[in-house]
C-alpha positions in Angstrom: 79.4 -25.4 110.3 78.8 -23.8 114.0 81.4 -21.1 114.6 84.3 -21.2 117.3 81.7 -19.3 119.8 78.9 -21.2 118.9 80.3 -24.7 119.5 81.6 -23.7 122.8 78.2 -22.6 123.7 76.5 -26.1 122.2 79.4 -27.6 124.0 78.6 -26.8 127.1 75.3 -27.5 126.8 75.9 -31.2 125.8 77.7 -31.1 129.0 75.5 -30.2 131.0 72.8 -32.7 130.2 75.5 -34.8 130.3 75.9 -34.1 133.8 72.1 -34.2 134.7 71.4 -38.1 132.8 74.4 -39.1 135.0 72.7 -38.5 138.0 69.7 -40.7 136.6 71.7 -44.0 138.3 70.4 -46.2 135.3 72.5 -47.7 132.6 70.2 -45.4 129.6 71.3 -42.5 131.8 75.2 -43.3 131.5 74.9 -44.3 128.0 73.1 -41.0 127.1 76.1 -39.4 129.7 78.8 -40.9 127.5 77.4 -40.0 124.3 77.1 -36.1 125.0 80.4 -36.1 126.3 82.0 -37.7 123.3 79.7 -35.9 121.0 81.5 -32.4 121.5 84.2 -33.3 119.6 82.3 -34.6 116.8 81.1 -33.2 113.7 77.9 -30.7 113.5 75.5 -31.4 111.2 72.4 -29.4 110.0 68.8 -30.7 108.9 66.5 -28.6 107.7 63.7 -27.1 110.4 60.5 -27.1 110.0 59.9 -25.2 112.5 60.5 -22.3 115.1 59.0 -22.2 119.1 60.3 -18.6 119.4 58.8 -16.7 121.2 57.4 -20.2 122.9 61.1 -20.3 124.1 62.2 -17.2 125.0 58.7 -16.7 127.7 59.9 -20.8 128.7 62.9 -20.1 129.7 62.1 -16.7 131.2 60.2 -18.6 133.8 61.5 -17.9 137.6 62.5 -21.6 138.2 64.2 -21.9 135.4 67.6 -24.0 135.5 70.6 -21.9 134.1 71.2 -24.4 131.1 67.6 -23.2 129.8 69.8 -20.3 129.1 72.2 -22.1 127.2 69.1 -23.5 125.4 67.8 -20.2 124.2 71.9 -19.6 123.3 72.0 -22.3 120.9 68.1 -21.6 119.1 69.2 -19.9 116.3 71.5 -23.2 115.0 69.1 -25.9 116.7 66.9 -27.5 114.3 63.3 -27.6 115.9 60.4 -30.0 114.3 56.6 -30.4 115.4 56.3 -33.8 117.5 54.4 -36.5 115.4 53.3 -39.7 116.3 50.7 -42.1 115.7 47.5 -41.1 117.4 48.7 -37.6 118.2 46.1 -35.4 117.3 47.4 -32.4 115.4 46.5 -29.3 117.0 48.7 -31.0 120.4 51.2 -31.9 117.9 51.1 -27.9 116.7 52.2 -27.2 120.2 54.9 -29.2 120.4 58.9 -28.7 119.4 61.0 -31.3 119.4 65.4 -31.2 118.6 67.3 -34.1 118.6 70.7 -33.2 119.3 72.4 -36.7 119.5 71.6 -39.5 118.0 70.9 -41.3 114.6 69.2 -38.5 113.4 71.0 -35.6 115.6 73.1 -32.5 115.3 75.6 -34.5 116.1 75.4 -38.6 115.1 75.6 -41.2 117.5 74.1 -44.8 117.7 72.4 -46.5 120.5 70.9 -43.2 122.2 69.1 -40.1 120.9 69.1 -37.4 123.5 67.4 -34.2 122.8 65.0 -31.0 123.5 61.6 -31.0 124.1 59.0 -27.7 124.4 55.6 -27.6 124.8 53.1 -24.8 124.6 50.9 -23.9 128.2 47.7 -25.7 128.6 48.8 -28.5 126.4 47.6 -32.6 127.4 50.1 -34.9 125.5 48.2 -37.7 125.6 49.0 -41.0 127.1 51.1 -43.1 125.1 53.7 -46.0 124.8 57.0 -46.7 122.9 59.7 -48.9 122.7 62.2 -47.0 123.9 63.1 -46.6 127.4 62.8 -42.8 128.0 64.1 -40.3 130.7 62.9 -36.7 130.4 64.8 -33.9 132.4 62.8 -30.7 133.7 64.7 -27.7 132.9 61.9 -25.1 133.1 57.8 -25.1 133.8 56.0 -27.4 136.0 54.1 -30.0 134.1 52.2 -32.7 135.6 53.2 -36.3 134.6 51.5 -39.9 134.8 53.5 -43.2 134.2 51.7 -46.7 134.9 49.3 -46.2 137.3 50.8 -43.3 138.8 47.9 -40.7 138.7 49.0 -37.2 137.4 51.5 -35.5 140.0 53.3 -32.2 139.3 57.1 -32.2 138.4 59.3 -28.9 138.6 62.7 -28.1 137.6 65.4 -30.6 138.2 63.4 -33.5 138.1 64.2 -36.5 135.9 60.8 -38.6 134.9 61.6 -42.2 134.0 59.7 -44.3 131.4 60.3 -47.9 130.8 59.7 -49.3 127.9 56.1 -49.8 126.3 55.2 -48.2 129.6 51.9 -45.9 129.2 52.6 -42.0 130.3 51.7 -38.9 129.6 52.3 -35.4 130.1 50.1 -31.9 130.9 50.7 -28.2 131.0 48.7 -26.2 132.8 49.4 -22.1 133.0 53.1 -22.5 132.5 54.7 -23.7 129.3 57.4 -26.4 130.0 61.2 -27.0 128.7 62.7 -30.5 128.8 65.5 -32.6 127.7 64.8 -36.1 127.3 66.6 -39.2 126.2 66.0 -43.0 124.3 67.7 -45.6 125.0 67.3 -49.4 123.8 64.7 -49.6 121.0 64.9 -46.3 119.0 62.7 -46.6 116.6 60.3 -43.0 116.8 57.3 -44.7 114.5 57.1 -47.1 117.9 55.2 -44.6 119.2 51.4 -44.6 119.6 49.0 -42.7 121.9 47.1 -45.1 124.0 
């Protein structure tokens, strides 16, 4: 059970990605829109982490083009339970240096079906390999530039404020280079996570 201060603070950061999916134009986005908004007044729940990006967080979101909800982020860590990203293929010294939250979802802070939405951090110099799933998939830049592929698209960099679409079962990938990066990202459609599989 957050208290009173606490779930203001995770409130307004569902809001805020709430505002930023909105702007995607797609349906996933306004799904993943609706589903924050309605989630504030749901129950909190608590899994267990297994484990903690500090102080990968804290130097994230110091970052100079950070976006001011990376400080709501770092506000809500100590209640935010963080995991390692798994997935089939994903070798696991990159898994090591990733940290994944969902925050809504089936298996979110706060439950919701048809949409996970969550958190995403990855560790500087870090090549998430290409990979596929059958969700379709919007990530949202809050801090670090990272360098994306999807399809054929060769590696370009994305900063701040960016949103990154992936259809799904559409190959993409992600790299950090100096920087570490900070991202929300949201499922739509197919959720099931073992879909996944590096390329």
């Amino acid at each position: 059970m957050l208290q009173p201060n606490e779930r203001t603070t995770f409130n307004t950061l569902l809001a805020a990605l709430a505002e930023a999916f909105a702007l995607e134009g797609r349906d996933g986005g306004n799904l993943a829109a609706t589903a924050l908004r309605a989630a504030m007044g749901q129950p909190y729940r608590r899994a267990h982490a297994t484990s903690d990006p500090d102080p990968l967080l804290e130097s994230v979101c110091a970052l100079r083009e950070a976006l001011p909800v990376a400080q709501l982020v770092l506000a809500c860590r100590p209640f935010i339970d963080w995991a390692h990203w798994e997935g089939e293929g994903l070798a696991a010294d990159v898994s090591a240096r990733l940290y994944t939250a969902e925050l809504v979802g089936p298996d979110g802070h706060i439950a919701a079906e048809g949409v996970r939405v969550g958190l995403l951090v990855s560790d500087a110099v870090t090549d998430y390999p290409v990979s596929s799933h059958s969700g379709e998939e919007t990530h949202y830049v809050i801090a670090g530039v990272a360098e994306w592929t999807v399809g054929d698209m060769p590696y370009a960099p994305q900063a701040p404020g960016a949103l990154i679409h992936h259809p799904a079962w559409v190959l993409h990938g992600r790299r950090t280079g100096s920087e570490p990066f900070l991202g929300a990202w949201r499922w739509s459609g197919d959720l099931d996570l073992s879909s996944f599989s590096v390329a």
